[in-house]
C-alpha positions, -999 to 999 in steps of 0.1 A, spaced: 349 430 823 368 461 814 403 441 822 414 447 784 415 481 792 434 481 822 461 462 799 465 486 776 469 512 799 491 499 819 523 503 798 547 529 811 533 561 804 500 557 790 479 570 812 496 600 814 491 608 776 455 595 777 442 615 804 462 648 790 449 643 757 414 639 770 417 676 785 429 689 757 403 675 739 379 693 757 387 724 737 368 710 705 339 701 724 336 728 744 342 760 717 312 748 693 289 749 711 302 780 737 308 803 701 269 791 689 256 802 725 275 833 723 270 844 695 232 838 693 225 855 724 244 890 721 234 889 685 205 871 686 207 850 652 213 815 647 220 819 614 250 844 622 267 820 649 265 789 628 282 807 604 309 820 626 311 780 644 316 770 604 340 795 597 357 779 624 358 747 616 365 749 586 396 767 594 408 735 613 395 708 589 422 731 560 447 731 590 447 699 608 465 678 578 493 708 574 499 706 611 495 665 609 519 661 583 545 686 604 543 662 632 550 633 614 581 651 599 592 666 633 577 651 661 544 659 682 561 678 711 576 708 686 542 710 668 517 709 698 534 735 716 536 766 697 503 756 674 486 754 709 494 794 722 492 807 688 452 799 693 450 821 721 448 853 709 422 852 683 401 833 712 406 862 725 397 888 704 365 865 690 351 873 729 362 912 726 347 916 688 311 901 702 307 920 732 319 953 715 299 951 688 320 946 664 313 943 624 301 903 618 329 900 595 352 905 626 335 876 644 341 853 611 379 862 610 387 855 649 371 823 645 390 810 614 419 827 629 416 804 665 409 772 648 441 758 646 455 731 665 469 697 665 448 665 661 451 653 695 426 618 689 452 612 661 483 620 682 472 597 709 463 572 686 495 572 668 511 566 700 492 535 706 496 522 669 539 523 676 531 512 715 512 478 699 527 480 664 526 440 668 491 433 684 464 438 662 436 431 694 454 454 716 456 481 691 414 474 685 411 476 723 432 512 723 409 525 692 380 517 709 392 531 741 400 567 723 371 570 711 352 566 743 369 593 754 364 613 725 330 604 733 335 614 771 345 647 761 315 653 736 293 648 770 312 670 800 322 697 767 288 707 761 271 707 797 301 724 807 299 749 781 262 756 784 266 755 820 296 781 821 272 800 793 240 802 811 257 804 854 284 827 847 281 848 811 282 837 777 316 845 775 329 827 802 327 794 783 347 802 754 371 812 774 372 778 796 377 762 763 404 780 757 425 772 791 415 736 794 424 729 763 458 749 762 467 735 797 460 698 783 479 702 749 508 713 770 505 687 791 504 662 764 535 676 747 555 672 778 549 628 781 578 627 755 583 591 767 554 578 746 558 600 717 565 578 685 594 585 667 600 605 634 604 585 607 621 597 572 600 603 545 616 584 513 613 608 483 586 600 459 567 590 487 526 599 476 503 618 498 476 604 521 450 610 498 463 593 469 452 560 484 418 556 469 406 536 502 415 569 522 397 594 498 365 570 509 369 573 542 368 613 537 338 611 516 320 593 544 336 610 571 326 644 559 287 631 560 294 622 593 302 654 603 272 670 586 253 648 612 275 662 639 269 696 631 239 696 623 221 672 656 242 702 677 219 731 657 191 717 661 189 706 691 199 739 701 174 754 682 141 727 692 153 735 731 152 771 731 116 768 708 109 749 740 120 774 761 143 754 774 173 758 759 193 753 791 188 715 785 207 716 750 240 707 769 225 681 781 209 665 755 239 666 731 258 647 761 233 621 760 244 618 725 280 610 737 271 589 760 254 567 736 282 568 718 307 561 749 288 532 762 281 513 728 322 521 719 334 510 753 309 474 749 323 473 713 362 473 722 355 443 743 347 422 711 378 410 694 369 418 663 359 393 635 348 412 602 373 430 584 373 468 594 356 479 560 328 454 567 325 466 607 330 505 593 291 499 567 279 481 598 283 511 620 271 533 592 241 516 586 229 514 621 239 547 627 215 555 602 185 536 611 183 546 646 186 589 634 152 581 623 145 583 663 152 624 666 137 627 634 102 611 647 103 629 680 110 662 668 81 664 642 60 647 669 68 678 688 80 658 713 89 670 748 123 671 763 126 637 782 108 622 748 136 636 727 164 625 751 159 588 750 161 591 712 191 613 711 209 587 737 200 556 714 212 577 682 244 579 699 249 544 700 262 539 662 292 566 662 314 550 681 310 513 667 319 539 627 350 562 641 363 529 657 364 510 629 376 542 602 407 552 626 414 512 626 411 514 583 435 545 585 467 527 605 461 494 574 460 516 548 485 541 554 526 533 566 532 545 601 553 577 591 518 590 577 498 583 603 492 613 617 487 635 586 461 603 578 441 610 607 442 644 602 427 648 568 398 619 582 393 647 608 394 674 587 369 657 564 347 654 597 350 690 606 346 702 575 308 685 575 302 698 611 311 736 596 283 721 562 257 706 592 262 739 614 254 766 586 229 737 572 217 732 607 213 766 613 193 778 581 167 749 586 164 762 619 155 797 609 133 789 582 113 755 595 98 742 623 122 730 648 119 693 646 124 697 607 161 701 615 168 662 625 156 656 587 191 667 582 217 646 602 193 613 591 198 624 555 234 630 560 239 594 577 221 578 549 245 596 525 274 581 543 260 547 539 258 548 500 289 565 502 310 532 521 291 506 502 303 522 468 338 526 477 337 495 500 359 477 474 389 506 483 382 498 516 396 460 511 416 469 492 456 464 510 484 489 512 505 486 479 538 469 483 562 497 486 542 511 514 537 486 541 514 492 569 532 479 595 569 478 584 595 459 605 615 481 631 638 468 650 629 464 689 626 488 713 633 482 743 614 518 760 582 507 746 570 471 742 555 452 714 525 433 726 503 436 756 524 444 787 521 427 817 498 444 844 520 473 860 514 508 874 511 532 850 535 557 857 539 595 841 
């Protein structure tokens, strides 16, 4: 059932980069949710640590296109590495400012300040989108595969995090983040085999965002992010009003897991609809089935209740970031691939920093369940947002800017599906 995957892992290398990537993935997943628990418990407002988790993120989403467009001028290896351990010592001081009581100001700063890394989803996927430049269903099977794991991280980063937060210390979660992830970016850096090559940027040539079909994709992106950020909140928030907040973790996984499940079953499709047409598609369900949260948590619905509805929300994300990543690689030429993907991230983070504060302020001021009345608003916003611009969607890379130019062969990586082999590092 799964064989599509097996194929496109087993070129030379591969697996190496995937499984490295999904550590240091787990960084982003992880430090959300450990800062919010942190911070809400030694200072005890919710208000205060979805600030400090925006002022985070919002760091990154202004980063991650600078750092993006660096690595497609100079390669991923001599950008991961020193971005990477330049995190590490506002990580550090963010844990020092909170347990010494330092000024909330303090707490904003260490958190901008240790937000900056590398887009690791769009690293990996660039690598695929060179590995398959000549395979349109293998490259569909590779999206799809990433995002399951993005997905896979979403579920072990919080329970690990609340786990770490709730067994250990509040602290000792952010700090977890901070060596899994530094340890996996590392990691990643070091499969050079796999790394794509840089290309020469032509002068004249326009940025990402002057492609009108890419300036959609951040407009819907960034509502999808407001219904990341703000589903983490307040389900946070409607746990510990439970008095169970110890289940949060948990809950958000199920989330994920949705989401993994339903992007793994939707890889295995070959894919018939254009992208723009599969990307409303995912929207729109996505959509409909936030209504479930929404209905539980103003039913005041217990935990197990609110878990079956959080799983089956998860089910349209993957089936969306699928499809937008696969819009990025048509609309954009290769050598801006990665500062593509960057600024579609950093539209997504920048609405998790909007859905955190957002999240965060309902929270404070409604009754718990109120909250999901945010991400279902956001999703529906999204919606209106692709079917407007669907028409930039479809609309194909101009002339002088091929998608897929021709390069001449390689003979390190292949250019189709490679015959069944053992992956090797």
């Amino acid at each position: 059932m799964f064989s599509p995957y097996r194929r496109v892992l087993a070129a030379p290398g591969a697996l190496a980069f995937t499984l490295s990537g999904l550590v240091a993935r787990l960084f982003f997943t992880m430090n959300g949710v450990a800062t919010l628990v942190l911070v809400a418990d030694r200072r005890g407002s919710y208000a205060l640590a979805g600030g400090v988790v925006a002022a985070g993120v919002v760091a990154g989403a202004v980063g991650m296109p600078l750092l993006g467009r660096l690595v497609d001028r100079y390669g991923q290896a001599r950008v991961t590495v020193p971005a990477t351990l330049v995190r590490l010592a506002p990580l550090a001081a963010l844990v020092a400012c909170v347990r010494g009581g330092a000024p909330d100001w303090t707490l904003l700063v260490c958190s901008a300040a240790g937000a900056g890394a590398p887009n690791f989803g769009g690293m990996a996927r660039a690598r695929w989108a060179h590995l398959y430049r000549d395979d349109a269903v293998a490259r569909h099977h590779a999206n799809s595969l990433e995002q399951a794991l993005d997905e896979l991280c979403f579920m072990a980063g919080p329970v690990l995090a609340m786990l770490l937060s709730t067994a250990v210390a509040p602290e000792a979660a952010l700090l977890a983040s901070g060596v899994l992830g530094t340890a996996g970016a590392l990691l990643f850096a070091a499969r050079r085999a796999t790394e794509p090559p840089v290309r020469p940027v032509p002068p004249g040539t326009r940025a990402p965002l002057r492609s009108a079909g890419l300036r959609v994709l951040v407009l819907a992106f960034l509502a999808t992010g407001v219904v990341f950020g703000s589903l983490e909140v307040t389900t946070v928030a409607y746990t510990d009003a439970l008095g169970r907040r110890s289940l949060a973790g948990v809950l958000l996984a199920l989330v994920a897991a949705g989401s993994c499940v339903s992007g793994l079953l939707y890889g295995l499709r070959p894919p018939r609809r254009s992208p723009a047409a599969r990307l409303t598609a995912g929207i729109g369900a996505m959509a409909v089935l936030l209504l479930l949260p929404l209905a539980a948590g103003l039913a005041g619905a217990g935990p197990v209740t609110l878990a079956a509805a959080l799983l089956a929300a998860g089910c349209g994300t993957a089936p969306t970031m699928v499809s937008g990543m696969t819009l990025i690689q048509e609309l954009l030429p290769p050598r801006q691939l990665n500062e593509g993907m960057a600024v579609a991230v950093a539209g997504i983070l920048a609405g998790i920093s909007a859905g955190s504060a957002l999240g965060g302020a309902v929270a404070e001021r409604a009754a718990p369940g109120a909250g999901y009345a945010v991400p279902a608003a956001a999703a529906l916003l999204a919606l209106l947002t692709a079917v407007a611009g669907g028409r930039h969607l479809r609309r194909p890379a101009p002339p002088s800017e091929p998608a897929h130019p021709s390069e001449p062969a390689d003979p390190a990586r292949p250019a189709g599906p490679p015959a069944p082999a053992p992956a090797t590092a």
